[in-house]
N, C-alpha and C positions, 0 to 999 in steps of 0.2 A: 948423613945429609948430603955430602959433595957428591956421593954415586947417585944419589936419587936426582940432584941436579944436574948434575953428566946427564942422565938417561933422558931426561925431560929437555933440553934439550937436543939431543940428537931425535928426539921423537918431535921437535918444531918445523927441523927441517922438511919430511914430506909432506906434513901439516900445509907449511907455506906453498911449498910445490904445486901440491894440488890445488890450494885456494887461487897462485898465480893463473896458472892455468885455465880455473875457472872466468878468470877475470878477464884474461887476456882474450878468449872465445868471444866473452857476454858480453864488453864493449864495441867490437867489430860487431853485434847484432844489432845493435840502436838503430833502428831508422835515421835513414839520411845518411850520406856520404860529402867525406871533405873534400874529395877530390869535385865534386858539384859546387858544395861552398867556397872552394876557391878559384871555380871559374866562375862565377858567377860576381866574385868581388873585382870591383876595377882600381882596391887600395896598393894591391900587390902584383900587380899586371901581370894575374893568371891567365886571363882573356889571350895571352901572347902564345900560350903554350898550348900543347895539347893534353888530351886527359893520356896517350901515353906516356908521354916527357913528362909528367909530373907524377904519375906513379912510380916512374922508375928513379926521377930526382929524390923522392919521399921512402922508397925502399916498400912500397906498396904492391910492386908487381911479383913480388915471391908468394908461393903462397903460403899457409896461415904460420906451417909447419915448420917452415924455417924462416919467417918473420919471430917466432915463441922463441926457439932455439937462439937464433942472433940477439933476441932482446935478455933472456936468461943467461946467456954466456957473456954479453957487456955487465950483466949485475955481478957474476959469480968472478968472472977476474980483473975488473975494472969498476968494481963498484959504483956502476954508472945504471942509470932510470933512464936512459938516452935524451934526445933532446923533443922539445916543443916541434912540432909539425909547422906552426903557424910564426911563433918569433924566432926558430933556431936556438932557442934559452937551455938551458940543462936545468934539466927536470929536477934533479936531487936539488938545487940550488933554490929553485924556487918551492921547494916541498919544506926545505928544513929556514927557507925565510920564513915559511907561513905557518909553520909546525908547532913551533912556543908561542902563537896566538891562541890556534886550536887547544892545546894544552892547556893556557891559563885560563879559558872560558872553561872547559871540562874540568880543570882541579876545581875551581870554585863552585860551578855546578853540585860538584858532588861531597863540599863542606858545606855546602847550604843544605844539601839533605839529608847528610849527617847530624848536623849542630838540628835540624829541626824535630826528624825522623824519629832518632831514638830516643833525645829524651821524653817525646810527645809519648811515643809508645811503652816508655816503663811507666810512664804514669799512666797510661790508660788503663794499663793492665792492673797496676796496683789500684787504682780506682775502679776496678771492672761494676759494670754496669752501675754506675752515677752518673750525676749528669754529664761532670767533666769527660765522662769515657763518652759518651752519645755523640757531646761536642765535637771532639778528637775524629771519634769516629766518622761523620759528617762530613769534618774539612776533610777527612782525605779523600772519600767520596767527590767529594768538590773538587780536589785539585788535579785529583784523574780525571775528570769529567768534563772541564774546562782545557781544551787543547791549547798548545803554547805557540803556537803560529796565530792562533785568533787570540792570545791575551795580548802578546809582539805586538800585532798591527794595533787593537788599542793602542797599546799606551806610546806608539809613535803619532796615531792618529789626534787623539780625543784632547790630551794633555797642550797640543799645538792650539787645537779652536777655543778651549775654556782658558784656558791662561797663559798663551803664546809662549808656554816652553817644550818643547821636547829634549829628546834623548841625541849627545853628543852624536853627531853623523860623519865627523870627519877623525880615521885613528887617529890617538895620542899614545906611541908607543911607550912601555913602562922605563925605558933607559931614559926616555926623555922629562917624563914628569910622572913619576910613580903615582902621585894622588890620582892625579884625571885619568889615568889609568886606567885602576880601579873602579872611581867611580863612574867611570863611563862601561865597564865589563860588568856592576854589579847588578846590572836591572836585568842583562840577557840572562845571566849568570842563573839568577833568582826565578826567571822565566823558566831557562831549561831545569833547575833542580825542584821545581813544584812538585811534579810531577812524580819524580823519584822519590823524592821524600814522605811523599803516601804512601808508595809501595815498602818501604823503606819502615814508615811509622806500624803499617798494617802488620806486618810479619815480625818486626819486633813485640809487639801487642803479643800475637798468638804464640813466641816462644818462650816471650814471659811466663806465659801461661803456663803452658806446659812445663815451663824448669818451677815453678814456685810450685808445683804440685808432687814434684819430687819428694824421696823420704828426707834426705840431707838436708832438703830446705826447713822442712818443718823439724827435722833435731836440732838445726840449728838453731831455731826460732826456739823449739823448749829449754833450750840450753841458756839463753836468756842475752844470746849473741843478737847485739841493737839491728831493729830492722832495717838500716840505713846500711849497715856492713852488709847483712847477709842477700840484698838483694844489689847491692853495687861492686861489691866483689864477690859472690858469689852467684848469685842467680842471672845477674847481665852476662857476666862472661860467658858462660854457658850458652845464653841467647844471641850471642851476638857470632857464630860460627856458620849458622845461616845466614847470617848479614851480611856477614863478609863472602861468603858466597856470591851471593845476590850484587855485590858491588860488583866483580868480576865478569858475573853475564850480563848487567847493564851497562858492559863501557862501549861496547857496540850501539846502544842505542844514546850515547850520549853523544858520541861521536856524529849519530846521524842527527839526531837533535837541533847539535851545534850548527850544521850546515844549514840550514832555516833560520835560527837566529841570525846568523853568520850574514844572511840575506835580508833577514828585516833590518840590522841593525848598520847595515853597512862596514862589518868588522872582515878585513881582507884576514882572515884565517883559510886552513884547508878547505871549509867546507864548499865557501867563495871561488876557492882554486877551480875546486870541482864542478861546481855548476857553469862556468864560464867555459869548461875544458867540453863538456856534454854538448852544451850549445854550438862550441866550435867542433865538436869530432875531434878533438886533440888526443889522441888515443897514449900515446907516450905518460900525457900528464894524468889523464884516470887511470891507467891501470898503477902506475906510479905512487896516486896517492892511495890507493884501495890496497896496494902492497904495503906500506906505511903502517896504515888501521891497521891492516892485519897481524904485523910484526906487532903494535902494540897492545891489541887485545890478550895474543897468545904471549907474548911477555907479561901482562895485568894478571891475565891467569895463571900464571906460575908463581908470582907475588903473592897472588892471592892462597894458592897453598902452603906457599910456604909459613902465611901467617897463621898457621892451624896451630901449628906447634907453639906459637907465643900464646893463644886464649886457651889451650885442651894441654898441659903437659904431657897426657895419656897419648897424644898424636906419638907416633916415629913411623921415622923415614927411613927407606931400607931401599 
């Protein structure tokens, strides 16, 4: 397993390469230019300069090619994201403030559609076609179907006019009072894992299916082994190798997710970083955080194979 970890590894680095790359091109293409948004504002008496003298103050007038270069070689021996364009701030500083926000809204997210997902889906399956399976089946229907930016503004919206409460709008960070924390994280939380948890409950359903039709399932069952063993140590684990799968290519989109909640709810996480960074042209701090997600999807993903070996003992790594 440690060579297969080596190799995985050394096979992240061009992985990221390339994705920086991509990123660092794709933001420079957004419409609109900062060097306009900062003549334009009279907070920082841009008005004073010219659009040369501030290209070349900004490190703007290279072009793209050795702007990439100078920003990848502050990463590779200074382990620096460089800094904000707009406050002078260091980008890694402000990425790894906002980074255990983003994080604890996504871990939560995806125990909410865990704790929902699968056990909804081995019952569906063991109940295939009853009503409880029809029901099961429906909600997920449902909670794919129902986007989580229009349930968000709901229940910011509705909950204010019928009974003059909403949802905490000022953070309370968890050092500070771990309960309101929580329960101020548990509604976006629950918003972003709806969603997932269908997809999550759906494909559990169908591998149920397909492991209890195995032969092993049904020896086991004539063997006279209780059917609460053989389908929760036997026939889940086997289903759940897809799942686990499937957690791995959704942490990209939880990640994008969060950034929406992130904004309805008023939670300064990454996602927040990034939209405020888009709107300004802050170029340092997107491509900064899009480097982040990326390191951490391709880290999720390796987590995630690695946990083949704990549900399949038949997995090895070579």
């Amino acid at each position: 397993m440690q060579a297969y970890i080596i190799r995985r590894l050394l096979a992240m680095i061009p992985t990221l390469l390339f994705a920086s790359l991509i990123v660092f091109i794709t933001v420079r293409l957004i419409p609109g230019d900062i060097i306009d948004l900062m003549l334009s504002s009279n907070d920082i008496g841009a008005d004073k300069k010219s659009r040369a003298q501030l290209e070349a103050a900004l490190g703007l007038d290279q072009p793209m090619v050795s702007q990439y270069f100078r920003w990848l070689g502050a990463i590779v021996l200074e382990g620096s994201l460089g800094k904000s364009l707009w406050q002078n701030t260091s980008v890694m500083q402000e990425v790894l403030h906002r980074l255990p926000i983003t994080f604890e809204l996504g871990i939560m997210a995806l125990v909410v559609a865990l704790l929902v997902g699968i056990p909804i889906g081995v019952y569906s399956a063991v109940r295939q076609d009853t009503v409880g399976d029809y029901v099961t089946r429906s909600f997920a229907i449902l909670a794919l179907a129902l986007p989580g930016f229009w349930v968000g503004t709901l229940v910011m919206v509705f909950p204010s006019i019928w009974w003059g409460w909403s949802p905490e709008v000022k953070y309370i960070p968890f050092t500070q009072d771990p309960l309101r924390n929580l329960a101020q994280m548990a509604i976006p939380a629950l918003i972003l894992g709806k969603a997932f948890s269908a997809v999550v409950m759906r494909l559990t359903r169908t591998m149920m299916l397909e492991v209890m039709r195995q032969d092993y399932i049904r020896t086991a069952l004539a063997k006279g082994l209780a059917t609460r063993t053989t389908i929760l140590r036997h026939a889940l684990r086997n289903a759940l190798i897809p799942v686990v799968t499937l957690v791995g290519l959704q942490a990209p989109v939880l990640v994008g997710g969060a950034v929406i909640m992130e904004q309805i709810f008023v939670i300064p996480g990454m996602g927040l970083l990034l939209l405020e960074a888009v709107s300004t042209r802050d170029y340092p701090i997107i491509t900064g955080v899009f480097l982040i997600v990326g390191v951490a999807v391709v880290v999720i993903n390796l987590l995630v194979d690695l946990s083949y070996g704990l549900l399949d003992p038949k997995v090895r790594y070579r």
